[in-house]
N, C-alpha and C positions, 0 to 999 in steps of 0.2 A: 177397745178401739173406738167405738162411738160418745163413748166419755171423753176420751183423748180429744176427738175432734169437736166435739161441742165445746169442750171447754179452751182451744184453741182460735175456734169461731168466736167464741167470746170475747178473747184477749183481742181476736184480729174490729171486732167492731171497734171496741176502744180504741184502738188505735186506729182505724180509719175517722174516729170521732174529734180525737185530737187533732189528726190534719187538718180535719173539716173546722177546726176551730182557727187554728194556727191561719192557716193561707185565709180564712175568711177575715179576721183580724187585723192581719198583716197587709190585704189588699187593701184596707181601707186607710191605712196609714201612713201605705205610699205616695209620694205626690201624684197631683194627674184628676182630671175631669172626666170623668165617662161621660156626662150628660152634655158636655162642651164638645167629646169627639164624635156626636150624635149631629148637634145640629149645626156645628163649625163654630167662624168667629162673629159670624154676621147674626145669629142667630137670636130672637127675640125673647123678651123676657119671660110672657106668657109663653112660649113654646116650651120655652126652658123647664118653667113653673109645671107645665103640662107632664111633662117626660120625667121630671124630675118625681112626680106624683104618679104617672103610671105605672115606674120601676119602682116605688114602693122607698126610693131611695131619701123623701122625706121624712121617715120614720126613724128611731134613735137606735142604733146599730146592736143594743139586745133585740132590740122589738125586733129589726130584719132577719139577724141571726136566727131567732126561734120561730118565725115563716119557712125561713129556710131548711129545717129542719123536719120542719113538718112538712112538707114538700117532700122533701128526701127520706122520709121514713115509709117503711112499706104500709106501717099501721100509721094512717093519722086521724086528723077532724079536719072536718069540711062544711060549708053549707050547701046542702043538698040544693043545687038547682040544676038546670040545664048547661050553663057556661062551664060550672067547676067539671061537670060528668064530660064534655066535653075535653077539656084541660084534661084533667087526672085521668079519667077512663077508669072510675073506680069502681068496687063492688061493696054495696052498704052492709055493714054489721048492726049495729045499735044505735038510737039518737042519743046525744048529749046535749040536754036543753038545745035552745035552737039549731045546733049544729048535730053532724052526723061521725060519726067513727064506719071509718070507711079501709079497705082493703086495695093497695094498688101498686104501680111497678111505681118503683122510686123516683119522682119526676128532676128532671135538671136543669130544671127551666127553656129558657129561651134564648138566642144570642143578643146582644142589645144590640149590634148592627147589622143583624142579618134578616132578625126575629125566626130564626131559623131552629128548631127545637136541637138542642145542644145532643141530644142521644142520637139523632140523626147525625148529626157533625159528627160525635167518634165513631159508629159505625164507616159512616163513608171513608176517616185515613185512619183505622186500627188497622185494616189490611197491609196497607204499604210498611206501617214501622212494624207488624208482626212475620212480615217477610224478612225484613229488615233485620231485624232481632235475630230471627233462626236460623238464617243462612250465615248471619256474623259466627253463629253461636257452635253450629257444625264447625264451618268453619276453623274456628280457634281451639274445638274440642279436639276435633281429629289432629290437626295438625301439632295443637300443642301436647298431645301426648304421646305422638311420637317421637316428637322433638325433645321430649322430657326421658322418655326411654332411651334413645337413644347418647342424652347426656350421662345419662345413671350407669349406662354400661362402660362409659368410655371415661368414667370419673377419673380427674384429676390429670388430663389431656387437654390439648388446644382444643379438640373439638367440644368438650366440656366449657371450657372456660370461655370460648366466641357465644354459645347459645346462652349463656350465664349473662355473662355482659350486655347482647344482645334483648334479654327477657327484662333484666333493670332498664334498662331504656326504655323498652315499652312500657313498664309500671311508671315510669318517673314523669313521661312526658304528655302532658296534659292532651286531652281529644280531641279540642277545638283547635291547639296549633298542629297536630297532627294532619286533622283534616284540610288546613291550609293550604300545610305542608303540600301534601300528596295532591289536590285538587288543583296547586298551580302548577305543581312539578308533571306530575301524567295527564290534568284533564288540559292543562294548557300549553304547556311547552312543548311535551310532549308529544302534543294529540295525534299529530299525522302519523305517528309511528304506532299509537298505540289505541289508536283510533277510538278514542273513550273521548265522554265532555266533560267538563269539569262541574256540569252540572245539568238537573233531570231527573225525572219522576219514573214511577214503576209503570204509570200509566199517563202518555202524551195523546191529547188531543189535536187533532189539526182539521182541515178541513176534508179530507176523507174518512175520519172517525176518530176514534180512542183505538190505540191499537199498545199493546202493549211491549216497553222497553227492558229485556231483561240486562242489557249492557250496562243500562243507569245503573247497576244495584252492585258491580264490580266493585267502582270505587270507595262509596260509601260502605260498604259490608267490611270492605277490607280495613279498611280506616275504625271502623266499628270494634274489629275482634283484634286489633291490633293489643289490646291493652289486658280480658281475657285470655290472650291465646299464651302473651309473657306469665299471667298469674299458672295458667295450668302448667307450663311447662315448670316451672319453677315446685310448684305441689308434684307433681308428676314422678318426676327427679329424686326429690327428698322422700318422697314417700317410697319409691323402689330402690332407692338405695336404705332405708330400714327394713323393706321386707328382704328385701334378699341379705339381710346379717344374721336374720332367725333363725335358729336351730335346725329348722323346718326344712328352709331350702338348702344348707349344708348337709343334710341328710338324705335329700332327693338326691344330692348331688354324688353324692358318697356312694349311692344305690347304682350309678352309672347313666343316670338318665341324663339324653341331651339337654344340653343346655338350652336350648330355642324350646322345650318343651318345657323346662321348670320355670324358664321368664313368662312364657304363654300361659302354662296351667293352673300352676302355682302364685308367682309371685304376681303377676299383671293383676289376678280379680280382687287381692286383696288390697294391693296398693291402692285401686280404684277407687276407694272409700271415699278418700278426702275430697277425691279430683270429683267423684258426682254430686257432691253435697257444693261444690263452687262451681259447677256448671248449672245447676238448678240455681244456686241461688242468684250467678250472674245474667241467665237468662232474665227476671222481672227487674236487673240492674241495667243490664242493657237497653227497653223497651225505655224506662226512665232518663237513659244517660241518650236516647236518641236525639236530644233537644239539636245541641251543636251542631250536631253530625248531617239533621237532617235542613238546620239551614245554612249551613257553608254550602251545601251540593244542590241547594234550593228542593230537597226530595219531602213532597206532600206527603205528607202523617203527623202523627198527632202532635211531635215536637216543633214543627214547624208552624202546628194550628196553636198551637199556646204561646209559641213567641210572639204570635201574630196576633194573639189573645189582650196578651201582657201589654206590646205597644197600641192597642185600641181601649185597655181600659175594660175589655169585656170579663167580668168577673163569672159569669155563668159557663162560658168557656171553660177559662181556668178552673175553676171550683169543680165541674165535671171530668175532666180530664185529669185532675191530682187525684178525686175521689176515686174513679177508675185504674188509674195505677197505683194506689193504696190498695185495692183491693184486690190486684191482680198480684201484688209481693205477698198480700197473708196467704191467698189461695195456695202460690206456689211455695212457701215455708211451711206449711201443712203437706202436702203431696211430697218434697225432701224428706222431711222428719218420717214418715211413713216410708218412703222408699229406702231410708238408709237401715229403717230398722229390719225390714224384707233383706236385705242384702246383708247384714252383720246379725244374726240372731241372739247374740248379748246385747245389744242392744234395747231395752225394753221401753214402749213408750209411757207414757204419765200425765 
């Protein structure tokens, strides 16, 4: 088991190392000025000159990359003064000629228009989209697997074939016109009757405080698990109508046991496989796919800070926040693999 996971840890660095290569690369690529949405268009040369050499962004994009990294590594080098122990908050190991190898939490820099420490920014909206996420994620679990059973028992009926048609539609049609969709139809046409807004945060501020809106999260949630809850049903379906062809259950059945007892005891825990291995894994898909979702309905979290990232140019944003949900999909592809094998004991890990 701790082989397994060490060597799984392993694979997940590399690939969070890749992204960190990719979106770092790729950012720079793009068209667009970070240092021009810093000081406008009136903005002087020496300012420019200024800012441009404070963000380090004078330097030739290996050289910033492997700052970058040493920054984000938990081992790195430093020179030992008062400024960097401030910055990093590190703990010293050994000197390396003038510099020090230093022990620290992985820093993610700075916003460039906020100068606001970027690990502060995702703490402050990982809550809103990890509500976000899990209440989708119930949501589409529970619902789409009952909606999957009850397809499997009624196979080859209208009521089969509406949830069937129904659940392609949801795979088929993209999130962001979904959440349009739904956001102009109930937050706006709608509204009086269903007294929702088409848009709103898990937590509004106003002049008597922050008080918190749980009715904001109706909409989006639902718009959320929309696409989930068609994948589960559709696994849900196919997989109980395989277990219940097995020998296994034709002989519960043979034996005289109720039926609601051999779907429940029998055939439900096994079918289940497939269906928690795509609930795991669309949970850290969901947290990722919130981009959309969370600015059509204007809902503060992290999809909504990286949209807002990407039109300012702030690459410290971005770069913290992909890093972050990279490392939030290895986590939960480890905790799956692990949970499937507790659940199936043929299963063996590797």
């Amino acid at each position: 088991m701790i082989g397994f996971i060490l060597r799984r840890l392993g694979y997940g660095i590399m690939v969070v190392l890749g992204v960190v290569f990719v979106v770092f690369f790729l950012f720079h690529v793009l068209p667009g000025d970070p240092v021009g949405v810093l000081v406008g268009e009136h903005g002087s040369k020496e300012v420019r000159e200024n800012i441009t050499k404070d963000l380090g962004l004078n330097k030739s994009l290996p050289v910033q990359f492997a700052y970058y990294l040493n920054d984000l590594s938990p081992i790195s080098v430093h020179t030992d003064n008062k400024a960097h122990q401030e910055k990093y908050k590190y703990f010293t190991l050994l000197p390396v000629g003038k510099r020090t190898l230093v022990v620290k939490y992985p820093y993610l820099r700075r916003s460039y228009r906020t100068n606001k420490k970027v690990s502060e920014i995702l703490m402050e909206n990982i809550g809103a989209t990890l509500v976000l996420a899990v209440v989708s994620m119930f949501f589409a679990t529970l619902i789409g697997i009952v909606f999957g059973i009850f397809a499997a028992l009624n196979q080859n009926t209208f009521v089969d074939y509406s949830l069937v048609t129904i659940s392609v539609l949801g795979i088929s049609t993209p999130s962001f016109v979904m959440a349009i969709t739904i956001s102009v139809i109930f937050g706006y046409y709608l509204k009086d009757y269903t007294g929702l807004s088409h848009i709103g945060s898990l937590w509004e501020t106003s002049i008597e405080g922050t008080t918190l809106k749980l009715k904001n999260l109706i909409l989006p949630a639902t718009t959320l698990a929309l696409r989930p809850l068609a994948i589960i049903v559709q696994l849900t379906r196919s997989s109980m109508l395989d277990v219940m062809s097995q020998d296994y259950i034709r002989t519960a059945r043979a034996k005289g046991l109720l039926f609601y007892r051999v779907v429940a005891k029998h055939a439900l825990k096994n079918a289940l496989n497939p269906v928690i291995t795509a609930v795991s894994g669309w949970l850290a898909s969901l947290m990722a796919g919130t981009f959309f979702i969370e600015y059509v309905f204007d809902w503060k979290g992290l999809g909504y800070t990286i949209i807002k990232a990407v039109e300012d140019r702030d690459l410290p944003i971005i770069m913290g926040t992909t890093i972050f949900i990279a490392c939030i999909f290895v986590v939960i592809n480890i905790l799956v693999d692990i949970l499937y094998s507790t659940i199936d004991p043929r299963i063996k890990l590797k």
